[in-house]
C-alpha positions in Angstrom: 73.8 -62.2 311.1 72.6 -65.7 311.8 69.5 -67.5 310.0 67.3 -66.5 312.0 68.0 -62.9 311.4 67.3 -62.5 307.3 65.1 -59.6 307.0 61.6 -60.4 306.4 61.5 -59.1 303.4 64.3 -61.6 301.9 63.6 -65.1 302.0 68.2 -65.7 301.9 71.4 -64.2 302.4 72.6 -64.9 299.9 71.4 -67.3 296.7 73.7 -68.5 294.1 73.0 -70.0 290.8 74.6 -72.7 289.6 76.2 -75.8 291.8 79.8 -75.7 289.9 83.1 -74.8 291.4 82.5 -71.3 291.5 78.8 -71.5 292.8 80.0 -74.1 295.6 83.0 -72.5 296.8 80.8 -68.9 297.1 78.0 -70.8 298.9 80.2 -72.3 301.3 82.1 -69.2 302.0 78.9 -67.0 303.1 77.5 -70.0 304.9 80.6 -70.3 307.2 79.9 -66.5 307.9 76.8 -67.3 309.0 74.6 -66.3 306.4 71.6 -68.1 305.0 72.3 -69.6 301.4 70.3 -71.6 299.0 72.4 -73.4 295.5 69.3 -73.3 292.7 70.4 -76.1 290.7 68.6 -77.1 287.5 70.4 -80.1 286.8 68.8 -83.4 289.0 72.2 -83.7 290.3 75.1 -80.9 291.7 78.1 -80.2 290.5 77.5 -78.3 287.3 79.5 -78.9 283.8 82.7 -79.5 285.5 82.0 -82.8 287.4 79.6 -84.1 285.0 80.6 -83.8 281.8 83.5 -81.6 281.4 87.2 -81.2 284.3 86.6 -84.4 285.9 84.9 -86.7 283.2 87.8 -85.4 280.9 90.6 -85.7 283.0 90.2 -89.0 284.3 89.2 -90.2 280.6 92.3 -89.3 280.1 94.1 -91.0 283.2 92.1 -94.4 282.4 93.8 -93.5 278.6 97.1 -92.7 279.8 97.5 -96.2 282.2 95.6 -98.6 279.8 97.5 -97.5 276.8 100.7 -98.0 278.6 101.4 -94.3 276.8 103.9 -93.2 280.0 106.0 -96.0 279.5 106.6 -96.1 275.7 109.8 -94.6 276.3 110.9 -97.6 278.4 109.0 -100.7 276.7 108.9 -99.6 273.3 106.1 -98.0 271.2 104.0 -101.1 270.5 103.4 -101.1 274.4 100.0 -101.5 275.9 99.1 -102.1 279.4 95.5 -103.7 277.8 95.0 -105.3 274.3 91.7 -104.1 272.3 90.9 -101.5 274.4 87.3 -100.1 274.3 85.3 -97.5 275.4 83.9 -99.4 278.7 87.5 -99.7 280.0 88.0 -96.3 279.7 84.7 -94.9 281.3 84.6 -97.4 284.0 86.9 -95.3 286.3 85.4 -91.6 284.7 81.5 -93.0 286.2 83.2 -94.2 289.4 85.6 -90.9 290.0 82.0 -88.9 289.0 80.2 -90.9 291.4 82.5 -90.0 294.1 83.1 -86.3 293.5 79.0 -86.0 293.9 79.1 -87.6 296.8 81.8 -85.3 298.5 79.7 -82.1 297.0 76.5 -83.1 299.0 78.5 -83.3 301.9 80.0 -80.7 301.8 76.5 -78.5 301.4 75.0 -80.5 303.7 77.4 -80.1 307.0 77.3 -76.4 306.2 73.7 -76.4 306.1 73.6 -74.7 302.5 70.2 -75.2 300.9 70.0 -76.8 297.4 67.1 -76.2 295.3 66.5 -78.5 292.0 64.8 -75.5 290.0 65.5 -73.5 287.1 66.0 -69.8 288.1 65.0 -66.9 286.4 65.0 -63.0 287.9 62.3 -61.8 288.3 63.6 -58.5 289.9 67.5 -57.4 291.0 66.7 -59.3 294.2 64.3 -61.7 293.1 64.2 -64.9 291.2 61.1 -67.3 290.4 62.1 -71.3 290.3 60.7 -73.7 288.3 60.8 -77.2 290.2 62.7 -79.6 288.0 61.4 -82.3 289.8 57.9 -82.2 289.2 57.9 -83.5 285.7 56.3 -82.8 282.7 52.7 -81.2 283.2 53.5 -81.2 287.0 55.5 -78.2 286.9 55.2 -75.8 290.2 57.0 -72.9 290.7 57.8 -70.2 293.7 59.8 -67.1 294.5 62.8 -66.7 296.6 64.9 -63.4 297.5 67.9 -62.4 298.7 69.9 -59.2 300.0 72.8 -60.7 297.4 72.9 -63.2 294.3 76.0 -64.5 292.8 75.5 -66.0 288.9 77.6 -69.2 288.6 75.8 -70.7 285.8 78.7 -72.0 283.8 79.0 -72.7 279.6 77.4 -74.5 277.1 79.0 -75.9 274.3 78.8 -73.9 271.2 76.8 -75.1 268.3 77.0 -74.1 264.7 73.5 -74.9 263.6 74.6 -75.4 260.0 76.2 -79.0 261.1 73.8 -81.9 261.7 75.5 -82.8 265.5 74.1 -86.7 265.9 76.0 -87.0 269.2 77.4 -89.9 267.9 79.2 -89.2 264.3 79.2 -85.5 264.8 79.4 -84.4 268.3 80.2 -81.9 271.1 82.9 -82.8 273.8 79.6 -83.6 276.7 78.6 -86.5 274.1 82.1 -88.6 274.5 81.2 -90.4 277.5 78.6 -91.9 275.9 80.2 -93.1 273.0 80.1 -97.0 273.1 82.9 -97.8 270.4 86.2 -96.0 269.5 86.6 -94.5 266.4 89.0 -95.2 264.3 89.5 -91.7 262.6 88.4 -88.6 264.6 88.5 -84.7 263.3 88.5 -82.8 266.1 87.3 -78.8 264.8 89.1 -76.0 267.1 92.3 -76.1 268.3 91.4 -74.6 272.1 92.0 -76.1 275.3 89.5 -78.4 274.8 90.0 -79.3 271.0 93.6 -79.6 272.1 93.0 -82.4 274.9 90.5 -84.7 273.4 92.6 -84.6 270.2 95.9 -85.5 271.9 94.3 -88.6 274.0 92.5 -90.0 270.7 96.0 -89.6 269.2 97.5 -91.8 272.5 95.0 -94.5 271.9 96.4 -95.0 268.3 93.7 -93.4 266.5 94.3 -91.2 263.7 93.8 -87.6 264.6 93.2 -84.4 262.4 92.9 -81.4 264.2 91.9 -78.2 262.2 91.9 -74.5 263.9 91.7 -71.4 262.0 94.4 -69.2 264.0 98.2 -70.3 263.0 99.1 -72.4 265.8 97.8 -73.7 269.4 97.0 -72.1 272.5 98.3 -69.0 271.3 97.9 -67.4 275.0 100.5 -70.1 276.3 104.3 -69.8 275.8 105.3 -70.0 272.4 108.5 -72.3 273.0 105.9 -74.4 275.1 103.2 -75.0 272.0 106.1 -75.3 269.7 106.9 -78.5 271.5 103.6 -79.3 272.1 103.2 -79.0 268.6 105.6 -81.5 267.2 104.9 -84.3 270.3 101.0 -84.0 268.4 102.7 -85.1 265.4 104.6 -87.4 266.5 101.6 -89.4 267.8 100.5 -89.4 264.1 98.3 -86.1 264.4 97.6 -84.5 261.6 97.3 -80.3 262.4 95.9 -78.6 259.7 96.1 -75.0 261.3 94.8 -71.4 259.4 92.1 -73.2 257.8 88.5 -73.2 257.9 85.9 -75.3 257.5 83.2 -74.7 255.0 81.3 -77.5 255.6 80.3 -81.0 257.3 78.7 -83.9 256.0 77.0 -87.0 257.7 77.5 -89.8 254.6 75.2 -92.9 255.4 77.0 -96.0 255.4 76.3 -99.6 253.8 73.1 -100.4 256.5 71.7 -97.0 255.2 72.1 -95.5 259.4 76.0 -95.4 260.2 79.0 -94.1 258.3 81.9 -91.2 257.9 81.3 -88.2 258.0 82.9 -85.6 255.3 84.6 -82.3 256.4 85.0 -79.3 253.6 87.8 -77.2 254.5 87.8 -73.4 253.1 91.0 -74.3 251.2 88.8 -77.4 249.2 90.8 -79.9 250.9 88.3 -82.9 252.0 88.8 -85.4 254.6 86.9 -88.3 255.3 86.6 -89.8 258.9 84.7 -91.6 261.4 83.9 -88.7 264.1 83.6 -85.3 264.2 84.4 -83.3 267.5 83.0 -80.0 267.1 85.1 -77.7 269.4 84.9 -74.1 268.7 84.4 -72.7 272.0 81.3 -72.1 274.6 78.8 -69.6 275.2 77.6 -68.4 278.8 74.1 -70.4 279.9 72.6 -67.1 280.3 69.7 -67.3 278.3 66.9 -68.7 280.5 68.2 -66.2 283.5 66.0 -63.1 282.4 68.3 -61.3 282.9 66.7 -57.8 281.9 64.9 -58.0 284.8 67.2 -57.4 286.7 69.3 -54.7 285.5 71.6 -57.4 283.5 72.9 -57.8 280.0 75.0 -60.5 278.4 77.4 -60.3 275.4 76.8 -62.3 272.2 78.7 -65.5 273.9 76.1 -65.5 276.5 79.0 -63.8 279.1 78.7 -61.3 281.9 80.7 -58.7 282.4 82.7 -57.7 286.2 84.5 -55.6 287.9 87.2 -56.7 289.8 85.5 -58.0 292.5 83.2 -60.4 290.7 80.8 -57.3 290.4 78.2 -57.0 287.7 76.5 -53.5 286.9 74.2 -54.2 289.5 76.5 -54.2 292.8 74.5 -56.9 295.0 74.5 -59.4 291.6 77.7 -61.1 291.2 78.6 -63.7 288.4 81.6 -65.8 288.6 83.4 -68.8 287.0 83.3 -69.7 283.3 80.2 -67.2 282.6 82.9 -64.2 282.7 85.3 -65.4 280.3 88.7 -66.5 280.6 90.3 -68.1 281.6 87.2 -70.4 282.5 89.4 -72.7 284.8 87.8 -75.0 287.8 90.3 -74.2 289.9 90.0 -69.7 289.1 86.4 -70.4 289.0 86.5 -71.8 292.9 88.3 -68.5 293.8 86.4 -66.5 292.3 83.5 -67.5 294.2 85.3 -67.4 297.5 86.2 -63.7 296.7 82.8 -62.7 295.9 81.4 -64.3 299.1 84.0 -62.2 300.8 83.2 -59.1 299.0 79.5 -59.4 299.7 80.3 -59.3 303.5 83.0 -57.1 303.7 85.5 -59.7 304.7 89.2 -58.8 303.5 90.5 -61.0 301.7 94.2 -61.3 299.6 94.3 -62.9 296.1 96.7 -62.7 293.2 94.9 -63.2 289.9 98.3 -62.6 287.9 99.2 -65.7 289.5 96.6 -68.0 288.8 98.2 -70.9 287.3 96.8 -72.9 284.0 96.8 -76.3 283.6 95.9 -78.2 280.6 95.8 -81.8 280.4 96.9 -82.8 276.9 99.5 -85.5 276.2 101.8 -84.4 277.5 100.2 -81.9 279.5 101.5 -78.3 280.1 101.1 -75.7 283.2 102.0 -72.2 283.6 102.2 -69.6 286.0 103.3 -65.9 285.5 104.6 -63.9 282.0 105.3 -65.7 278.8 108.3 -64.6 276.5 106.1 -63.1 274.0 104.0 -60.7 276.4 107.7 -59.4 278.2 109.2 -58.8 274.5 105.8 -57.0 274.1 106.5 -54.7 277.3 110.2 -54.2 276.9 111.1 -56.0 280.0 114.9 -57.1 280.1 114.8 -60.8 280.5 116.9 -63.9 280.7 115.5 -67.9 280.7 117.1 -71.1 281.6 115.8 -74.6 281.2 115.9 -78.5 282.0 114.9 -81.4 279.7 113.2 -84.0 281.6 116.2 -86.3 279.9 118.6 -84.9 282.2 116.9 -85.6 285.1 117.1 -89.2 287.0 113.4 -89.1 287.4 112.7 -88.7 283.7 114.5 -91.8 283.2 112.7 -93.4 285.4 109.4 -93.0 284.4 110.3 -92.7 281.2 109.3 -89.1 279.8 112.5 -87.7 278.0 110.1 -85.2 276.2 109.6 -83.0 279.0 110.5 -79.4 279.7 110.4 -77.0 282.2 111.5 -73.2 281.4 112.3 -70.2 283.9 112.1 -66.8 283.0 113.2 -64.2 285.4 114.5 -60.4 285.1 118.0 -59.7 283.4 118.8 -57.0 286.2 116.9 -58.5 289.6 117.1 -61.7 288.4 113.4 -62.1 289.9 111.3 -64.6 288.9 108.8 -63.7 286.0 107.6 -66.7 284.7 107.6 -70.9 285.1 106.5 -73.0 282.1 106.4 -76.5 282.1 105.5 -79.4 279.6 105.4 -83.2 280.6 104.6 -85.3 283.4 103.3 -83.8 286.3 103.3 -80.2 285.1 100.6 -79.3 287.1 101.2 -80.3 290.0 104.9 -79.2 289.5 103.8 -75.6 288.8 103.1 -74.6 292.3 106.5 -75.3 293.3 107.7 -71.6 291.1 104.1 -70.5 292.2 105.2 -70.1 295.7 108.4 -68.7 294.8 106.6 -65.8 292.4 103.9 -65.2 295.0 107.1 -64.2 297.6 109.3 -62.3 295.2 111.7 -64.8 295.1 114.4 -64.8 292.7 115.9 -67.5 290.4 118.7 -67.6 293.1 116.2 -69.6 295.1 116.3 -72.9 293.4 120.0 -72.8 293.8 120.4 -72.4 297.0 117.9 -75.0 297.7 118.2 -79.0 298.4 115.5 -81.5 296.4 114.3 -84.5 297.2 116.8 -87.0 294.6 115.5 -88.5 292.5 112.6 -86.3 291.5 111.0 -83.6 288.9 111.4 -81.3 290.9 115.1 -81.2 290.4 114.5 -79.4 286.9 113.6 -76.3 289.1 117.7 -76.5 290.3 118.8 -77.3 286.8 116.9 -74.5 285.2 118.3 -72.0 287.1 122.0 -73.3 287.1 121.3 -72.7 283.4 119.7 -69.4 283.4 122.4 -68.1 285.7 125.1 -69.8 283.3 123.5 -67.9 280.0 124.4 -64.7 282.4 127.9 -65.1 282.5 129.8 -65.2 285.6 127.6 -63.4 288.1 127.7 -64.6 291.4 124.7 -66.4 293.0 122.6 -64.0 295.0 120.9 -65.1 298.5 117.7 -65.9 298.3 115.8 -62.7 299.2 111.4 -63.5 299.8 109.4 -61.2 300.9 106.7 -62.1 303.5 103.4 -61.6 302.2 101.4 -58.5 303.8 99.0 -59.4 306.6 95.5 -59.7 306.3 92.3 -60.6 308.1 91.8 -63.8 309.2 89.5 -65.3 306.3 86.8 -68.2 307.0 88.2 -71.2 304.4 85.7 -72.4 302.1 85.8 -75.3 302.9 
């Protein structure tokens, strides 16, 4: 079907709300198959949560942190290194707005040459095939408003940060992760409430700055969904940047105290336990809740849970079969990077194009400092299902690389079956975890065993040698077994799919 063909009695193909990863990547996808898509957009600008104020702002904050600290070469130049004296908040967001700047540009593009519509409205249903837009750029008491249909809808409205509306958020004392970037001083003390993913990284680039960090979390230690040996270390690199975890407590409450020129001072946190701590900032971090509210969705069939999330099937599917809602609105594991191929598939589905995807593979990556990535089973779910296992690692000290760039802190951990001696599992902790990740990825996504990285030649010096060592130890914990060929299996063919981009 081409644009000219859309039924008269649907405006689109296709429409999609919400311009972030997921919403993108599913526009994109049903425009290359010729369908006629519109992106409703109620921000002034695309790109949802994710390029504006949470993946991209965050992680390059914490780039700008990790070169003008000097914190990645500490090991070599000693602790009191720092690439620049006094640093302040303008050094570290003048790379974040120029990163953001570009990553809007290449979005617009991208629409554009694949002649996707974007609408600046707010969206609400109106039906299961209709929504009514409120133009965002008319301004206050020149709002205007129109209809739009479509055969299909995909909901890719993204989070919200999650408010406690007992705390009195200032965004400048007490604040949400969206209000850092526009923080003009550093703190000298900073609380970070919730020990999540996000808690977890704004907390540990704080901590690489120098300032002093207290991170509180009701549940008995970090991430609890990632490799315990993994958080373990995790753990004790946090306090060895001066952290202070104060993990299984709660907070009972948080106070804004006014400081000497009556408008600026600390702010006290109660913990359950009546312990008291008094610091500059608080980051409130305690997850986020679906931005579903405004969508209406009763009107079309929908419902949301209490965290404002949809629910799916397993094709991106809600209760209604020609609505589907992708990205962070679903629920874990509310990645950028799961969110973009979630969008794809539901494109896909929509149209009946086949399509191949392994969602047990997705891998996670989380940029603390250090930062960590995973791909595939942790020790703690295999105990759990009784599967006979066997790990081997490398310490980034024994590798020439490590040395070199001076992280002798990092890990990376294989775990593969006792018997097959298949690959299960790769977790890594250090530099360049995430993109090392893909490396065991590959070798999951094929069958391959631990055998693999054996029999295989890399590049000297690099990280990627821990793959090598890794399994040279797990192999060793064996015994003397002899080293098995490599034995991948070609993946099964499939239709040709349209990229998305």
């Amino acid at each position: 079907m081409t644009h000219a063909d859309v039924p008269a009695d649907y405006t689109h193909d296709l429409l999609v709300i919400g311009s972030g990863p997921g919403g993108q990547r599913a526009a994109i996808q049903a425009a290359k198959l010729g369908k006629k898509v519109a992106v409703i957009e109620r921000k002034t600008v695309v790109g949802g949560v994710c390029i504006n104020t949470g993946t991209i702002p965050s992680k390059t904050f914490r780039e700008a942190i990790m070169h003008l600290s000097g914190y990645n070469e500490r090991g070599l130049y000693g602790a009191s290194y720092m690439v620049k004296e006094d640093l302040g908040m303008d050094d570290l967001l003048h790379r974040t707005t120029s990163v953001i700047t570009h990553e809007l540009d290449v979005i617009r593009s991208q629409l554009h040459r694949n002649r996707v519509e974007v609408i600046a409205a707010e969206a609400s249903f109106t039906g299961p095939h209709t929504l009514r837009l409120r133009d965002v750029r008319a301004g206050k008491g020149g709002e205007t408003w129109r209809e739009v249909s479509a055969r299909h809808i995909v909901v890719a409205v993204g989070t919200r940060a999650a408010r406690d509306p007992k705390i009195p958020f200032d965004g400048k004392r007490i604040l949400i992760s969206d209000d850092i970037l526009d923080l003009s001083t550093l703190p000298r003390t900073v609380t970070v409430i919730g020990g999540g993913v996000i808690g977890c990284e704004y907390a540990s680039m704080f901590a690489a700055l120098g300032v002093r960090v207290t991170l509180i979390d009701k549940r008995p230690r970090l991430l609890e969904f990632i490799d315990h040996e993994i958080t373990d270390i995790l753990t004790y690199q946090l306090r060895q940047n001066r952290m202070t975890l104060r993990l299984g407590e709660g907070v009972r409450d948080v106070t804004a105290l006014p400081g000497a020129d009556g408008r600026t001072g600390s702010v006290k946190v109660t913990l359950a336990s009546g312990k008291e701590i008094t610091t500059d900032m608080v980051l409130y971090s305690i997850g986020r809740v679906g931005a579903t509210d405004r969508l209406n969705l009763e009107a079309a069939g929908l419902s949301a849970d209490g965290r404002g999330r949809i629910e799916v099937n397993e094709h991106y599917q809600t209760s209604q079969p020609h609505i589907y809602a992708v990205g962070d609105v679903i629920g874990f594991p509310s990645l950028a990077s799961v969110s973009m191929e979630q969008g794809r598939l539901a494109a896909c589905h929509a149209y009946d194009i086949p399509t191949q995807s392994v969602p047990e593979l997705f891998p996670y990556g989380i940029y603390t400092i250090p930062e960590i990535s995973t791909v595939g089973k942790s020790e703690e779910e295999l105990t759990q299902a009784g599967v006979p296992y066997e790990i081997g690692k490398a310490q980034y000290r024994e590798i020439a690389r490590g040395q070199i760039i001076g992280d002798e802190q990092g890990t990376l951990k294989l775990i593969f079956h006792l018997e097959t001696r298949v690959l299960l599992g790769v977790h890594i902790i250090g530099s360049g975890a995430s993109e090392l990740i893909h490396i065991g990825q590959a070798v999951m996504s094929f069958g391959g065993t631990v055998d693999y990285f054996v029999n295989t030649v890399f590049n000297y010096p690099t990280l990627a040698e821990c793959y090598k060592t890794a399994a040279f130890d797990g192999i060793n914990r064996l015994g003397s077994v002899p080293v098995l060929e490599p034995k991948l299996e070609p993946a099964p063919e499939v239709g040709v799919v349209i990229p998305a981009d």
